[in-house]
Backbone as a chain_set.jsonl record, in Angstrom:
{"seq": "XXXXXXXXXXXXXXXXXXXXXXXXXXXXXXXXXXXXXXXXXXXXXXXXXXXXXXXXXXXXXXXXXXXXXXXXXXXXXXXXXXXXXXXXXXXXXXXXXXXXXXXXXXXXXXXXXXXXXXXXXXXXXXXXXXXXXXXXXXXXXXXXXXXXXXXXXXXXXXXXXXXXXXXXXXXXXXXXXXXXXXXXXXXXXXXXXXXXXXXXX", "coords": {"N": [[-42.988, -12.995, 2.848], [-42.007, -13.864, -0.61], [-39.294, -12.642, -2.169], [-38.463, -12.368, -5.707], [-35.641, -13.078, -7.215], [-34.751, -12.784, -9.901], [-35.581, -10.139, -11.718], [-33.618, -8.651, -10.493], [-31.192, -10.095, -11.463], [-31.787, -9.896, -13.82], [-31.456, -6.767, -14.583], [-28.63, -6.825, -13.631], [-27.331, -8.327, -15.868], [-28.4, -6.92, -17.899], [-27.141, -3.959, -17.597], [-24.179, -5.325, -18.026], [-24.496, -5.813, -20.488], [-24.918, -3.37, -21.486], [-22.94, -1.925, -20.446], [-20.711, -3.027, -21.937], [-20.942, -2.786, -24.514], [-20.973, 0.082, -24.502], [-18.192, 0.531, -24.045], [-16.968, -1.023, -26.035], [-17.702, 0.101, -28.89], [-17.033, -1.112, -31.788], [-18.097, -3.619, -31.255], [-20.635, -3.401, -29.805], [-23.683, -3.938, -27.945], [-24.676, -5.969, -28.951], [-22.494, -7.557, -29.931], [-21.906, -8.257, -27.75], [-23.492, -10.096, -26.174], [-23.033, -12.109, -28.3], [-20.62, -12.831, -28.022], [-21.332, -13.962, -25.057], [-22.806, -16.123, -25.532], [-21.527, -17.9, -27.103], [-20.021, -18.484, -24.616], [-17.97, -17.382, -23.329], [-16.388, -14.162, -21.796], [-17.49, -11.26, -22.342], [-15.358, -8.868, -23.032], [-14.137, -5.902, -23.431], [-12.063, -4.25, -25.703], [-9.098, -3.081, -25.413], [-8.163, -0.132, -25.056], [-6.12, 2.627, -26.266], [-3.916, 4.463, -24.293], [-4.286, 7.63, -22.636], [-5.707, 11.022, -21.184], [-8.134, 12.221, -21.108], [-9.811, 13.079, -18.973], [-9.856, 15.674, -18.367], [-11.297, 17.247, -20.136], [-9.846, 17.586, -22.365], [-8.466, 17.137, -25.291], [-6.188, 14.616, -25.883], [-2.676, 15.027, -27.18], [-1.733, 13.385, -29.709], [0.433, 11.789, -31.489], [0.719, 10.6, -34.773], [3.175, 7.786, -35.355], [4.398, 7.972, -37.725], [4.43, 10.567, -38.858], [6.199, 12.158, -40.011], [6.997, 10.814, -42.126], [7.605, 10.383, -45.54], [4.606, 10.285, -47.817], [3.858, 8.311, -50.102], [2.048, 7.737, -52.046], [-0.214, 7.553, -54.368], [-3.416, 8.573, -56.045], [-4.042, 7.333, -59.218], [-5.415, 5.599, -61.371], [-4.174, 3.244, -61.576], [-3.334, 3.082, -58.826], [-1.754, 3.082, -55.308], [-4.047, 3.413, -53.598], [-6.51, 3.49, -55.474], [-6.093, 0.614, -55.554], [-6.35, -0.504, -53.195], [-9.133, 0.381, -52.636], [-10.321, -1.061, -54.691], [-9.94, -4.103, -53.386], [-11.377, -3.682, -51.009], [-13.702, -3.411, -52.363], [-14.082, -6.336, -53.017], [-15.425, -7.315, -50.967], [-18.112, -6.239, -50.787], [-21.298, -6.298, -49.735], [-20.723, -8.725, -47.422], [-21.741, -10.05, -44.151], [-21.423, -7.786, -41.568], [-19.313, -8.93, -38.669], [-18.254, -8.542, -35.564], [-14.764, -8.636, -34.94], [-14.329, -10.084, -37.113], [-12.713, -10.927, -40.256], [-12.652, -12.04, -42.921], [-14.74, -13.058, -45.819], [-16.982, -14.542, -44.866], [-17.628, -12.994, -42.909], [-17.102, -9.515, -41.415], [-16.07, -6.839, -39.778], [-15.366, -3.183, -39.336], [-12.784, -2.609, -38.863], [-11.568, -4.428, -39.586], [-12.102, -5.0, -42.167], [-10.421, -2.704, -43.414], [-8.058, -3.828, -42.33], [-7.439, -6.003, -44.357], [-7.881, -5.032, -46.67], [-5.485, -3.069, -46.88], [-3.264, -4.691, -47.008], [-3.499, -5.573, -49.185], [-2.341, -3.782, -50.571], [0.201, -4.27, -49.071], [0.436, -2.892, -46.645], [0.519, -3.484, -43.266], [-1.712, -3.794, -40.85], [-3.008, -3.394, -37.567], [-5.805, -4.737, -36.002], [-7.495, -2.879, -35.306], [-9.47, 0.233, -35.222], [-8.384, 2.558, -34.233], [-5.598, 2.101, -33.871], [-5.487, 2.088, -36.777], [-5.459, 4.171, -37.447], [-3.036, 5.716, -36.937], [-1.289, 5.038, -38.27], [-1.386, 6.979, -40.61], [-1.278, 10.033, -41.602], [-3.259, 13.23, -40.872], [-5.415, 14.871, -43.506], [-6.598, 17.713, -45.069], [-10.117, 17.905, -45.267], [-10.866, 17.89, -47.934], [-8.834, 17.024, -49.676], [-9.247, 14.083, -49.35], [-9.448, 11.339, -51.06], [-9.589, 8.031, -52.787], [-8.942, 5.52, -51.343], [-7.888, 6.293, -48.742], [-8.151, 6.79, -45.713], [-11.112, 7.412, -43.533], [-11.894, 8.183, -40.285], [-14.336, 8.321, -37.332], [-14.657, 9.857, -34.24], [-12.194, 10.51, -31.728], [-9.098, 11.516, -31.16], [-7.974, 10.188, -28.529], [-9.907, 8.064, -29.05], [-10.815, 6.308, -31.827], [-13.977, 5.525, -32.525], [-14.866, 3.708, -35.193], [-14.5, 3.611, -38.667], [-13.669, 3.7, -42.148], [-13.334, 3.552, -45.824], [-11.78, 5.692, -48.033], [-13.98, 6.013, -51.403], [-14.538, 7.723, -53.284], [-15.192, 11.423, -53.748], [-17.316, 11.781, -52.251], [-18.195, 9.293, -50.962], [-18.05, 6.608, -48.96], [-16.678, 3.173, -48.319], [-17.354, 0.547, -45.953], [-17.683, -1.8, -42.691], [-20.618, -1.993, -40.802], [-22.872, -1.916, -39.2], [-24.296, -4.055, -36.861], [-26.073, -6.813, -38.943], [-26.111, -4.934, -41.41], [-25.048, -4.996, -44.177], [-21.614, -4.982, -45.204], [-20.778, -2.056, -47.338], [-21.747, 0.607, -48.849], [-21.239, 4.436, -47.517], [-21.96, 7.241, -46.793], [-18.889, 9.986, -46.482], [-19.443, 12.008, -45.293], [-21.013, 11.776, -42.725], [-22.403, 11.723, -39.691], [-20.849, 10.706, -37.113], [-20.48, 9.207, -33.805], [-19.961, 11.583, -32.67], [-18.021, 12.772, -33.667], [-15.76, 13.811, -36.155], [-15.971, 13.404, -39.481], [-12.348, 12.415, -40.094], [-10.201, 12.542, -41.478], [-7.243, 10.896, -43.052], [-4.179, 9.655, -44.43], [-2.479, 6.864, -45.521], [1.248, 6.56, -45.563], [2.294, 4.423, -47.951], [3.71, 1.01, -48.193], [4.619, 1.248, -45.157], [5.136, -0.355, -42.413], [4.181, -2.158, -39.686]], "CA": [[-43.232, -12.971, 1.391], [-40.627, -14.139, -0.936], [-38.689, -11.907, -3.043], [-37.928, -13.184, -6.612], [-34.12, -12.31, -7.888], [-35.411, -12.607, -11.23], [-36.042, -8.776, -11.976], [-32.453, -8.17, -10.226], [-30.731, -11.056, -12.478], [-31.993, -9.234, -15.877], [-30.826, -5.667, -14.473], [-27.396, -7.192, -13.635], [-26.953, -8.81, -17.17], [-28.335, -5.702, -18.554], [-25.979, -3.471, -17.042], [-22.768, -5.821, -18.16], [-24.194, -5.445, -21.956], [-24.673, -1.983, -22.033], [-21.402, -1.294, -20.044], [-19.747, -3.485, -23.024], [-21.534, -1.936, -25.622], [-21.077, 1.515, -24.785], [-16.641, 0.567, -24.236], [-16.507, -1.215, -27.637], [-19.067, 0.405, -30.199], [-17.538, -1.809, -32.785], [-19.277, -4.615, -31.182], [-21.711, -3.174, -29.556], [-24.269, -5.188, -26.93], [-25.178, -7.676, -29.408], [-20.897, -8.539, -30.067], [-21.03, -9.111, -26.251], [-24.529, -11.181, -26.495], [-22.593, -13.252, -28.705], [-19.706, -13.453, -26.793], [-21.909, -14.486, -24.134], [-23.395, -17.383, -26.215], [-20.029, -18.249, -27.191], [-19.677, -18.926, -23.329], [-16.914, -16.42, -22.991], [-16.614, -13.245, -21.0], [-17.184, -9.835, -22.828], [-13.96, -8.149, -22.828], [-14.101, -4.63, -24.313], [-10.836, -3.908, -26.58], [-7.967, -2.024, -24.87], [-8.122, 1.602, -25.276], [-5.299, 3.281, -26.492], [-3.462, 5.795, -23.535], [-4.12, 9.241, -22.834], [-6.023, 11.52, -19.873], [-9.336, 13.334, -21.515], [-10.739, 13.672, -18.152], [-9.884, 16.824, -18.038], [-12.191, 17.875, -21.175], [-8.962, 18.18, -23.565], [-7.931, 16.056, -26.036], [-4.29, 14.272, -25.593], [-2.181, 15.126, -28.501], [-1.261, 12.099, -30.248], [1.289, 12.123, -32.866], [1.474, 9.693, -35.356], [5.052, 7.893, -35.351], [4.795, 8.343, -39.328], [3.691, 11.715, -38.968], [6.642, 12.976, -40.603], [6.843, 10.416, -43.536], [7.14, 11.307, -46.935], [3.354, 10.258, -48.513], [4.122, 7.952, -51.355], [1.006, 6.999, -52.221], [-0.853, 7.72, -55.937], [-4.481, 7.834, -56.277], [-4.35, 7.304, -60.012], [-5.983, 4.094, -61.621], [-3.436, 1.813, -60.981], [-2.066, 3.609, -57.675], [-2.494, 1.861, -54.468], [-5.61, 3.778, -52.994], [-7.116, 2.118, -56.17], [-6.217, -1.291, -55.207], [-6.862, -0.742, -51.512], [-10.593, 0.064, -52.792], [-10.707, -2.718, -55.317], [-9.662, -4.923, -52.562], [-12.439, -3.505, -49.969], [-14.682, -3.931, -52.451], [-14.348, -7.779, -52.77], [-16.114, -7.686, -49.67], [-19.546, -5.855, -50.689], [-22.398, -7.704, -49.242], [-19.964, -9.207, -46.618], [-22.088, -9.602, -43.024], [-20.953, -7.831, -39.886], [-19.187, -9.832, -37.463], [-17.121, -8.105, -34.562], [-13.734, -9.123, -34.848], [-14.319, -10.565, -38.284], [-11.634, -10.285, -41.765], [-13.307, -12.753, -44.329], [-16.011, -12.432, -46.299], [-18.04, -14.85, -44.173], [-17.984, -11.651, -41.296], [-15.917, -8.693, -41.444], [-15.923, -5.621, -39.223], [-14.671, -2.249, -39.633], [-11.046, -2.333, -39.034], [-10.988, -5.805, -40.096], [-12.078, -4.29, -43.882], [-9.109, -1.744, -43.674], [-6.727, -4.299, -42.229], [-7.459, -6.562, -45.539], [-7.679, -3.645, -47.734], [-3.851, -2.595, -47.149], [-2.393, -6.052, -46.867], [-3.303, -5.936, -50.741], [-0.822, -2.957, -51.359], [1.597, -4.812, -48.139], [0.717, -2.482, -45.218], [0.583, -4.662, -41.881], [-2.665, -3.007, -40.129], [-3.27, -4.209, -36.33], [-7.435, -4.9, -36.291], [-8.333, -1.83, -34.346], [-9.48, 1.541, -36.059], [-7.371, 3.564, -33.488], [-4.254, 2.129, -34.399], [-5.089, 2.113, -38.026], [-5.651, 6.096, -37.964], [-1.897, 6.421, -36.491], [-0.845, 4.885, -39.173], [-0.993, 8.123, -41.432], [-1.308, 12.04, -41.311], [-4.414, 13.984, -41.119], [-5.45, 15.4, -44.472], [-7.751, 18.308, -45.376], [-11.165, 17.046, -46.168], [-11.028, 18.544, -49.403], [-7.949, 16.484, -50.288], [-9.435, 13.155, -49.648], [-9.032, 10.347, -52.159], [-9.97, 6.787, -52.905], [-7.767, 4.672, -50.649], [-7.49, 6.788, -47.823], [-9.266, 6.487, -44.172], [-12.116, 8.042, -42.998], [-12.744, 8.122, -39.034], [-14.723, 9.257, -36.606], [-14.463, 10.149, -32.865], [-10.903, 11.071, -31.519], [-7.057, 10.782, -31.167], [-7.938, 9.494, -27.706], [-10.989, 6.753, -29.541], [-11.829, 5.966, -33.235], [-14.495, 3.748, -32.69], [-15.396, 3.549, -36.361], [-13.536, 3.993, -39.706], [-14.206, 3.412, -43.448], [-11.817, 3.603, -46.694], [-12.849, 6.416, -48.928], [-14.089, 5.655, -52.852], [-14.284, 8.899, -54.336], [-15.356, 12.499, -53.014], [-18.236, 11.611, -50.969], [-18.611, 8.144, -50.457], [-16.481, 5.528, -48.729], [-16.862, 1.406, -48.343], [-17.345, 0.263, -44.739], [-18.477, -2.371, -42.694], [-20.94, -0.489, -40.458], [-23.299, -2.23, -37.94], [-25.273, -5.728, -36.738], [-27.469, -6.39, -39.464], [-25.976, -4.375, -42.285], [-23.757, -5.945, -44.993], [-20.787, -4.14, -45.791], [-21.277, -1.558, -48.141], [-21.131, 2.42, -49.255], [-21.753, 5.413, -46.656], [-21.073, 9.011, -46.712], [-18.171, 10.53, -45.742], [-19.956, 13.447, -44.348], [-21.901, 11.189, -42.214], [-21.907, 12.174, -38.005], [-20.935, 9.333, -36.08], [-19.31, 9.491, -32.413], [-19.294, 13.162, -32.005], [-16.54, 13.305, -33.722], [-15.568, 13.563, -37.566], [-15.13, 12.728, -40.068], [-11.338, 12.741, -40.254], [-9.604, 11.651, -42.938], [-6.189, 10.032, -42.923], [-3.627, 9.515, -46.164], [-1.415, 5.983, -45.048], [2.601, 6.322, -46.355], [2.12, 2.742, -48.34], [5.197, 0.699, -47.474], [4.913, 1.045, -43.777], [4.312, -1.708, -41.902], [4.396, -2.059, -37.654]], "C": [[-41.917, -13.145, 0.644], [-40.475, -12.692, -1.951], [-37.962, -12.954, -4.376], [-36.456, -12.295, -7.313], [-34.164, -12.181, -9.226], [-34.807, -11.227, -12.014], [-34.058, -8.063, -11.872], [-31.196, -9.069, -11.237], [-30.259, -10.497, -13.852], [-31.105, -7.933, -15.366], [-29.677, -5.959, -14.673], [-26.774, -7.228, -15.13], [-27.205, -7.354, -18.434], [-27.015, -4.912, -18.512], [-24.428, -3.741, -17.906], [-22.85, -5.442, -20.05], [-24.155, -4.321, -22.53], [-23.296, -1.563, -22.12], [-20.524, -1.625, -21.249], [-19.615, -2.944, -24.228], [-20.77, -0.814, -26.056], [-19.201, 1.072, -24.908], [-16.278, 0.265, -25.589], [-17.715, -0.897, -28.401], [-19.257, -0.501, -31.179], [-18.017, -2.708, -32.562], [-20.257, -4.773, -30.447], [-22.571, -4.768, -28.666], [-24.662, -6.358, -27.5], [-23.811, -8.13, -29.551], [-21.13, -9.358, -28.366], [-22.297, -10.286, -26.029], [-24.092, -12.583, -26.954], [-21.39, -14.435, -28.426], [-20.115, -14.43, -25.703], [-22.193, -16.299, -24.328], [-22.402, -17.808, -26.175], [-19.539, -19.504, -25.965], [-18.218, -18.525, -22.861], [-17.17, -15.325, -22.216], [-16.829, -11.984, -21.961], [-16.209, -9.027, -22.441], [-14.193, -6.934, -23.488], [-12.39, -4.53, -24.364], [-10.375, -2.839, -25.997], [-8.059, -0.566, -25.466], [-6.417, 1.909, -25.145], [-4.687, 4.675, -24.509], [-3.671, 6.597, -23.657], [-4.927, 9.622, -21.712], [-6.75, 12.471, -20.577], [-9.729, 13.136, -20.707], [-11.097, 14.95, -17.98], [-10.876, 17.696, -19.001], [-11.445, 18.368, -22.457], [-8.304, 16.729, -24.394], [-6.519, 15.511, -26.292], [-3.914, 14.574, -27.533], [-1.355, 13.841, -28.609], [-0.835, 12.181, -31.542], [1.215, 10.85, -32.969], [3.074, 8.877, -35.457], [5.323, 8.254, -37.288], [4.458, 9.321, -39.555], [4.346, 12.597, -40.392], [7.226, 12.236, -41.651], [6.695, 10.612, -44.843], [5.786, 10.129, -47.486], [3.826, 9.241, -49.939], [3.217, 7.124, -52.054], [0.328, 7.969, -53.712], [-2.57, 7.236, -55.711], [-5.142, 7.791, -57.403], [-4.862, 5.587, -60.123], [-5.896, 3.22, -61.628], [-2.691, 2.136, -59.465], [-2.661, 2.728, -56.419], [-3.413, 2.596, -53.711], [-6.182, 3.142, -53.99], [-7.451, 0.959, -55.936], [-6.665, -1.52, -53.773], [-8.419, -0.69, -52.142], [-10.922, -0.959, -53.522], [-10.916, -4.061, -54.414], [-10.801, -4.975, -51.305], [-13.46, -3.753, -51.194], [-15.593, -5.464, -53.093], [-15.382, -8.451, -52.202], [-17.697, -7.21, -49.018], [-20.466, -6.835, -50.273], [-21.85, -8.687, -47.764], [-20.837, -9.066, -45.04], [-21.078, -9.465, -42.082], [-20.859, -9.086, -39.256], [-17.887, -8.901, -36.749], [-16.131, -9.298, -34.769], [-13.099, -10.129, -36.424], [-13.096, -9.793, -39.418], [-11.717, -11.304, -43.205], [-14.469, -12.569, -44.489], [-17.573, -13.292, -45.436], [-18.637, -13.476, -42.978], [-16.776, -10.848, -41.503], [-16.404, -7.38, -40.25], [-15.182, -4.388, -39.858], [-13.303, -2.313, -40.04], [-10.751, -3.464, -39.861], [-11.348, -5.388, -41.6], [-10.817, -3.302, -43.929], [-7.986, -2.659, -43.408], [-6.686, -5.062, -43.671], [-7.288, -5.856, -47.074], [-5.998, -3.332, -47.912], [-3.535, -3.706, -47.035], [-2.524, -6.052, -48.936], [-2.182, -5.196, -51.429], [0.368, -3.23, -49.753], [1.644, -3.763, -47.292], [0.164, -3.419, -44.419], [-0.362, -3.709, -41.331], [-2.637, -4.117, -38.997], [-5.045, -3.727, -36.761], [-7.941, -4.293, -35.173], [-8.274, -0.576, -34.95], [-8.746, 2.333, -35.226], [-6.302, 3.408, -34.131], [-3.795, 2.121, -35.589], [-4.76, 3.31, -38.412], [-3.854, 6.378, -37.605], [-1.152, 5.836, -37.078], [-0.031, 5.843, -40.597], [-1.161, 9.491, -40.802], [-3.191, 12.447, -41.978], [-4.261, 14.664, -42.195], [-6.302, 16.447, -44.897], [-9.021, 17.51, -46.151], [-11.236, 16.585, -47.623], [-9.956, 17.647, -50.07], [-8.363, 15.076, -50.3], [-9.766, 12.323, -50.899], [-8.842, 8.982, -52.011], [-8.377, 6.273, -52.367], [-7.43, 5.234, -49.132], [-8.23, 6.641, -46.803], [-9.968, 7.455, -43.806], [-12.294, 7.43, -41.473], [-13.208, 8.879, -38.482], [-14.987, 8.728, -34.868], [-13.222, 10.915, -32.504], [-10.067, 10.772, -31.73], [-7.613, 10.019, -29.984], [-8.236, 7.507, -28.349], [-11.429, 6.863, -30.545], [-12.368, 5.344, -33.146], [-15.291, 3.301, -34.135], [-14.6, 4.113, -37.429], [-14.021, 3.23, -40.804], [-13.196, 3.506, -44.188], [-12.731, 4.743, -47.918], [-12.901, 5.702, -50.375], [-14.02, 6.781, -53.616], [-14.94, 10.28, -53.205], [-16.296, 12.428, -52.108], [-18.975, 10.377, -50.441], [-17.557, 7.43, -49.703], [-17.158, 4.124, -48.285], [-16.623, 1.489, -46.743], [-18.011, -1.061, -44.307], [-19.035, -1.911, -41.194], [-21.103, -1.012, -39.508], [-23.475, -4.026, -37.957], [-26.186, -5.869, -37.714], [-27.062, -5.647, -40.492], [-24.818, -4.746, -43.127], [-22.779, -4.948, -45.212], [-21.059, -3.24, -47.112], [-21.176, 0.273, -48.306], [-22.071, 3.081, -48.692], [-21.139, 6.411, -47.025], [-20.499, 9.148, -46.363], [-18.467, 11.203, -44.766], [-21.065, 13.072, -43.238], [-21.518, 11.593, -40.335], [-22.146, 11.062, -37.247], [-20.009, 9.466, -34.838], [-18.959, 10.532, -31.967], [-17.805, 13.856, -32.318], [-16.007, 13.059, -35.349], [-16.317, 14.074, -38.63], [-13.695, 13.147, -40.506], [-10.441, 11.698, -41.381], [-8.301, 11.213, -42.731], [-5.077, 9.537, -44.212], [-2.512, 8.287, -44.827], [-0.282, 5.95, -45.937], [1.957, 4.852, -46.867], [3.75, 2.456, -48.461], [5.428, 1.062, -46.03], [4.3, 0.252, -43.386], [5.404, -1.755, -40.115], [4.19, -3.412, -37.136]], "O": [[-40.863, -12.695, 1.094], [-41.373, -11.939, -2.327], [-37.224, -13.925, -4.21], [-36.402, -11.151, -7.762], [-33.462, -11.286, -9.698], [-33.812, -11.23, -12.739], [-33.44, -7.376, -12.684], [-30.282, -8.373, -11.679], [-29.259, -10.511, -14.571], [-29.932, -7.992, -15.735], [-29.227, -5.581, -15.755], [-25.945, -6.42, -15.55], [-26.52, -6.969, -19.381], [-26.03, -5.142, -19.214], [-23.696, -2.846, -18.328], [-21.935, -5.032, -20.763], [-23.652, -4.047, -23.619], [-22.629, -1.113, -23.051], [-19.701, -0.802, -21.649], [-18.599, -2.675, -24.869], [-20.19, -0.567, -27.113], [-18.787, 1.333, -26.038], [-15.521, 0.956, -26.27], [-18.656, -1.687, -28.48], [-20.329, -0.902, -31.633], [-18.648, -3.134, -33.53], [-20.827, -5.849, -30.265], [-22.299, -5.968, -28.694], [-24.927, -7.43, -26.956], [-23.752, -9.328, -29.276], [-20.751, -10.449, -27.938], [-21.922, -11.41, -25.693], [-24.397, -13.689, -26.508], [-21.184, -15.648, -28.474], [-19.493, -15.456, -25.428], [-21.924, -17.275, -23.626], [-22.096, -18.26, -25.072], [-19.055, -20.632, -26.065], [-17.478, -19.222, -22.165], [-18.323, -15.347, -21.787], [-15.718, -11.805, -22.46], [-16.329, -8.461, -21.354], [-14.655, -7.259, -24.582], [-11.625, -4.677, -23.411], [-10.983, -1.769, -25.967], [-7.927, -0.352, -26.671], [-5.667, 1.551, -24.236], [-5.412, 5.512, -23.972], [-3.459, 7.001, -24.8], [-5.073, 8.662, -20.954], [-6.213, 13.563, -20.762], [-10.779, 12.636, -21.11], [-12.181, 15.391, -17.598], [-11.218, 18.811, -18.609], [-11.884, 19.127, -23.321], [-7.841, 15.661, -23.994], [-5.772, 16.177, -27.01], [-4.542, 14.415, -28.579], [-0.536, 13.392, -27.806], [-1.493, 12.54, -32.519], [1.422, 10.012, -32.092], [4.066, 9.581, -35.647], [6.335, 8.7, -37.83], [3.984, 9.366, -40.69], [3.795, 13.244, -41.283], [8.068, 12.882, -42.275], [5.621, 11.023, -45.282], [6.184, 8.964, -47.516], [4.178, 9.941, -50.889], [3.49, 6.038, -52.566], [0.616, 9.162, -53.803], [-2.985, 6.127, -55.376], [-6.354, 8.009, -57.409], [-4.74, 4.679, -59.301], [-6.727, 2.313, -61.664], [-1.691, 1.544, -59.058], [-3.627, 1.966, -56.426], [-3.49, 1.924, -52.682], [-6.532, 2.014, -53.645], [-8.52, 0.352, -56.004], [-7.222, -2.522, -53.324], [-8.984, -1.783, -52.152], [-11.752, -1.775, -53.122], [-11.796, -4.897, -54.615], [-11.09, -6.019, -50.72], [-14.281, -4.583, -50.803], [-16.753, -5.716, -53.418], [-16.011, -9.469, -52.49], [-18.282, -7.394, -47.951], [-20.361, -8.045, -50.471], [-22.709, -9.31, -47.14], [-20.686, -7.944, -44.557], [-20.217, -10.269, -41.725], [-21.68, -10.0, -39.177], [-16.817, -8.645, -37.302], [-16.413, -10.496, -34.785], [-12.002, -10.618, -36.692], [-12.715, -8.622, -39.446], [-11.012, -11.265, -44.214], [-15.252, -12.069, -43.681], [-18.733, -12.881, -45.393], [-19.735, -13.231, -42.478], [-15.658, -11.316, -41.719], [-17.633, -7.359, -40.183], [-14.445, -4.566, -40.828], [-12.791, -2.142, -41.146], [-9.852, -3.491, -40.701], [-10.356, -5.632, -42.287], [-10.251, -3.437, -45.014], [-6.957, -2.491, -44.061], [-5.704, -4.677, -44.306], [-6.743, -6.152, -48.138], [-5.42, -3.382, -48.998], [-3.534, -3.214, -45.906], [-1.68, -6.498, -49.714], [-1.416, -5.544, -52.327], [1.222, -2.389, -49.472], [2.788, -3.437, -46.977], [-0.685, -4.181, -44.88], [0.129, -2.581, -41.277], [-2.38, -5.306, -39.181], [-5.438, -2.811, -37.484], [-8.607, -4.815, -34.278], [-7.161, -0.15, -35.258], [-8.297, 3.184, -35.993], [-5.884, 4.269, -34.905], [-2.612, 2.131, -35.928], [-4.038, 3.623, -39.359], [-3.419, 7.404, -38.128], [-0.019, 5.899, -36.601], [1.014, 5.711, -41.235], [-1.149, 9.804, -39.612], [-3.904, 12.126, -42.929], [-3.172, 15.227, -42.298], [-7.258, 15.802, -45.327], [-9.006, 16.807, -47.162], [-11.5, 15.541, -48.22], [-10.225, 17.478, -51.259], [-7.911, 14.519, -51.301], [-10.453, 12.877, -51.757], [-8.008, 8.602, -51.19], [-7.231, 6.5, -52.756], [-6.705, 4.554, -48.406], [-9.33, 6.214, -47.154], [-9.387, 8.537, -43.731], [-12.78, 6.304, -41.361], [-12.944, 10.068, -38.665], [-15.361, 7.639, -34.432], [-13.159, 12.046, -32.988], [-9.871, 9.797, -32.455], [-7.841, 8.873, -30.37], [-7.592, 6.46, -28.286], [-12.491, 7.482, -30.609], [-11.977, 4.227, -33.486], [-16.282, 2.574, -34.074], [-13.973, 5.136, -37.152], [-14.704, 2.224, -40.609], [-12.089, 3.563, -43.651], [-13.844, 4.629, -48.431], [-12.024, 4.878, -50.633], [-13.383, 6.741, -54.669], [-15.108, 10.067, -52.005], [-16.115, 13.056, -51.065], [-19.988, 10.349, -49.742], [-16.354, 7.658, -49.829], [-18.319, 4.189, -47.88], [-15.854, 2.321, -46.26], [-18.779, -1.606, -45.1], [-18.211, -1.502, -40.376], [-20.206, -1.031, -38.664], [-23.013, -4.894, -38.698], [-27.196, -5.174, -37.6], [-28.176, -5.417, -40.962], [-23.678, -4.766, -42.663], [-23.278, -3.85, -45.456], [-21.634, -3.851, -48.012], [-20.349, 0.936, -47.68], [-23.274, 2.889, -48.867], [-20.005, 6.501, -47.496], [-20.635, 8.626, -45.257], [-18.001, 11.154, -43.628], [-21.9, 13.902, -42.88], [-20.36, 11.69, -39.927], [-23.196, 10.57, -36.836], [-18.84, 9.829, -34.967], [-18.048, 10.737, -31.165], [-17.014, 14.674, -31.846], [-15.887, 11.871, -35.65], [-17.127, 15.001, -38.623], [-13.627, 14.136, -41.236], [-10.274, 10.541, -41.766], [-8.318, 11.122, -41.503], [-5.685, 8.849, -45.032], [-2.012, 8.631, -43.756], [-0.468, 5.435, -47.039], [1.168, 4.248, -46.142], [4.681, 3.225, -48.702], [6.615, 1.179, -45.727], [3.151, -0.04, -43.718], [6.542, -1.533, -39.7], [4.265, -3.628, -35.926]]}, "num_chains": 1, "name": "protein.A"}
């Protein structure tokens, strides 16, 4: 009797999109779907260093940790213009790896966002968060970063607008647009973030 590979085929391919999925959230099994189409390989995005096997979280210092803050979030200050600037991009569809308004992603909205007040963001929410200093919730303020998960893995980040909203671009399927701060995503957050303006890496 024959055996059809069929059944084992789909599992396989399954398998490779979950596995991709679950490593990069921000593009998730449909980024690697599209990858696929593409006729490329699904690569999941380098992870930052560190050793949470153990069940503890690596301490990860900012290198600007100890930066003096020179940032204003009055009406002309540049958290202002960083949100003016994210919100160019309302309506904007998801696209992993995207930074124009045809497709944007997460980080790729924060890296465009500070390029307007001249910070240099790399297009990964990890390395945008180690950019600045952790801030009490309570202190957050339009212009500043919202993520959530860890120091190890941010796999998601937003720019706040005022006390309980912030501009993001979220999933597959959802245009860029305004979420809660206080929203639970990744088991981890929401952590807020104040970027020195004038640093650039």
């Amino acid at each position: 009797m024959a055996v059809s590979l069929w059944p084992l085929s789909l599992a396989v391919v399954g398998g490779v999109l979950l596995w991709s999925g679950i490593q990069d959230p921000d593009g998730g099994p449909v980024g690697a779907v599209r990858t696929l189409l593409a006729g490329q390989t699904p690569v999941p995005r380098a992870r930052p260093s560190g050793d949470a096997k153990d069940g503890k979280t690596p301490d990860v210092k900012s290198p600007y940790a100890d930066k003096p803050l020179s940032y204003s979030s009055g009406p002309s200050g540049a958290g202002a213009r960083v949100v003016a600037a994210a919100q160019t991009y309302l309506g904007a569809p998801y696209r992993w790896g995207g930074t124009t308004k045809a497709g944007i992603d997460c980080s790729g909205l924060v890296k465009v966002a500070y390029a307007a007040v001249g910070v240099s963001m790399a297009h990964d929410a990890t390395s945008q968060t180690r950019k600045g200093k952790i801030i009490p919730r309570a202190s957050a303020a339009p212009g500043d970063l919202v993520a959530w998960g860890s120091p190890v893995r941010y796999p998601h980040i937003a720019i706040v607008v005022d006390s309980t909203r912030c501009i993001g671009a979220w999933t597959t399927g959802t245009p860029c647009g305004y979420g809660l701060i206080d929203q639970r995503m990744y088991n981890g957050g929401p952590t807020i973030f104040r970027v020195p303006v004038g640093v650039s890496v």
